[in-house]
C-alpha positions as CSV (number, residue, x, y, z in Angstrom):
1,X,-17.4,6.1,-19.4
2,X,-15.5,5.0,-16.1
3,X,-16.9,5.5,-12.6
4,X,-16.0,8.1,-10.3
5,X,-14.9,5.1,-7.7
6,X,-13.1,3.4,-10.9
7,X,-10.9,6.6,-11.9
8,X,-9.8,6.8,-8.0
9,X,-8.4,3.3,-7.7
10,X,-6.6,3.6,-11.0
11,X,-5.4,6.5,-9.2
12,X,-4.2,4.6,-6.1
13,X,-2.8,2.2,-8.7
14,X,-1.0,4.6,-10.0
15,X,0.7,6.0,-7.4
16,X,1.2,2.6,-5.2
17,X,3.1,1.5,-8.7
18,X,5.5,4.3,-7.7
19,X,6.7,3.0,-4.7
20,X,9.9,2.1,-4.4
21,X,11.5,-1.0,-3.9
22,X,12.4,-1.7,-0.1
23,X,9.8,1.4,1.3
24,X,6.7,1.2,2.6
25,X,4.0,4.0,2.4
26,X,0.5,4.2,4.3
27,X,-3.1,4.1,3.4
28,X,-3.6,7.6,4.3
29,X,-0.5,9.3,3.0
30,X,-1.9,7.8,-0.6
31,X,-5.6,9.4,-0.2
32,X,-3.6,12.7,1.3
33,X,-1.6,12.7,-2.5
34,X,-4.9,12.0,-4.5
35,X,-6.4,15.0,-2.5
36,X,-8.6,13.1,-0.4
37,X,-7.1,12.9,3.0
38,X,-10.5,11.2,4.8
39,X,-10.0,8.6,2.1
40,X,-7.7,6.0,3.4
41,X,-10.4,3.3,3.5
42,X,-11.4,3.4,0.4
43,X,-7.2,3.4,-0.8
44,X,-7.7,-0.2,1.4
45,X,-10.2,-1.2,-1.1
46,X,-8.6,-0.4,-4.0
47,X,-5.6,-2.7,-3.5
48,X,-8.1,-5.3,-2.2
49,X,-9.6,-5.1,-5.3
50,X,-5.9,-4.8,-7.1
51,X,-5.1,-8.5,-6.9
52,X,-7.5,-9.2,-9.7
53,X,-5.8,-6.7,-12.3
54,X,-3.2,-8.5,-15.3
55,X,-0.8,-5.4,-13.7
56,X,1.2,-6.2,-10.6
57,X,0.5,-3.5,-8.5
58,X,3.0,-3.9,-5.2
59,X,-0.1,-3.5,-2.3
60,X,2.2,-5.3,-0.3
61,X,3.9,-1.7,0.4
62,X,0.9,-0.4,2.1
63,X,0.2,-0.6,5.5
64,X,-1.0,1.6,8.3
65,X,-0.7,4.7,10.0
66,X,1.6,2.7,12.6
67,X,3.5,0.2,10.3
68,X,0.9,-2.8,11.5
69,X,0.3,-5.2,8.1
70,X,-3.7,-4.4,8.1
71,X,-3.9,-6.1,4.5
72,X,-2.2,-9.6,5.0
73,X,-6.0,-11.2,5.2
74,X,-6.0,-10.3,1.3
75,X,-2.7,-11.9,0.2
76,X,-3.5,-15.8,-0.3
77,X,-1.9,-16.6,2.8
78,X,-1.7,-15.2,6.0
79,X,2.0,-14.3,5.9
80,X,2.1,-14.1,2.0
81,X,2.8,-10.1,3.0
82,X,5.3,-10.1,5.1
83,X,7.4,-12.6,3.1
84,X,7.0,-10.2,0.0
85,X,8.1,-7.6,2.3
86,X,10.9,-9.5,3.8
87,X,11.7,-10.0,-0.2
88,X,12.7,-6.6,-0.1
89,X,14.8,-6.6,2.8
90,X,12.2,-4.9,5.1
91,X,12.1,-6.7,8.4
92,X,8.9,-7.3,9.9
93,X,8.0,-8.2,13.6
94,X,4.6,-9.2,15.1
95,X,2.8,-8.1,12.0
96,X,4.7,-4.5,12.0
97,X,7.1,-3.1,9.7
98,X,10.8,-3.0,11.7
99,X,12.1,0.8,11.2
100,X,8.8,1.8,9.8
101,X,10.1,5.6,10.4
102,X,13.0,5.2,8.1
103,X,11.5,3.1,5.7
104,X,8.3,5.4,5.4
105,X,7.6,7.1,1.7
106,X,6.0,10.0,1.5
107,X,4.2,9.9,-2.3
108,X,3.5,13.3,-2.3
109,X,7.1,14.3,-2.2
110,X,9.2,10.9,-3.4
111,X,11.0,11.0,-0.6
């Protein structure tokens, strides 16, 4: 029998699998997809936690409300984020996704 804290971050998992190469999505428009809009913290623990799973899972797609790279701390290295990022052609400045607007996808809609 799995938790009710376990099925939500298989959840998040799920849907932070989805995001496509080169976008970037936000804490808070993953909770508002699973139905739980005041749960954007908790999607922040979940890929905490992801980097222990055999699955990649690309966490480095998430950041906040504002673009800012609020999870680097749990990459290995301090810029181990933005260089995976940066991987995918997204330009990052002072710890903030570059054209974070136009690079923003929305999970609910897959656009």
């Amino acid at each position: 029998m799995t938790s009710d804290k376990e099925s939500f971050f298989e959840r998040v998992y799920m849907v932070t699998s989805r995001i496509p190469y080169g976008r970037v999505t936000t804490y808070g428009a993953i909770a508002r997809c699973l139905g739980s809009s005041g749960s954007a913290r908790m999607v922040g623990w979940a890929l905490n936690n992801c980097h222990s799973l055999e699955e990649f899972i690309p966490a480095h797609r998430v950041v906040n409300r504002n673009g800012f790279l609020t999870g680097k701390n749990h990459f290995g290295t301090p810029t181990a984020m933005q260089q995976l990022l940066e991987n995918e052609n997204i330009s990052v400045a002072d710890d903030r996704v570059v054209r974070f607007r136009e690079l923003f996808w929305d999970p609910c809609s897959g656009r």
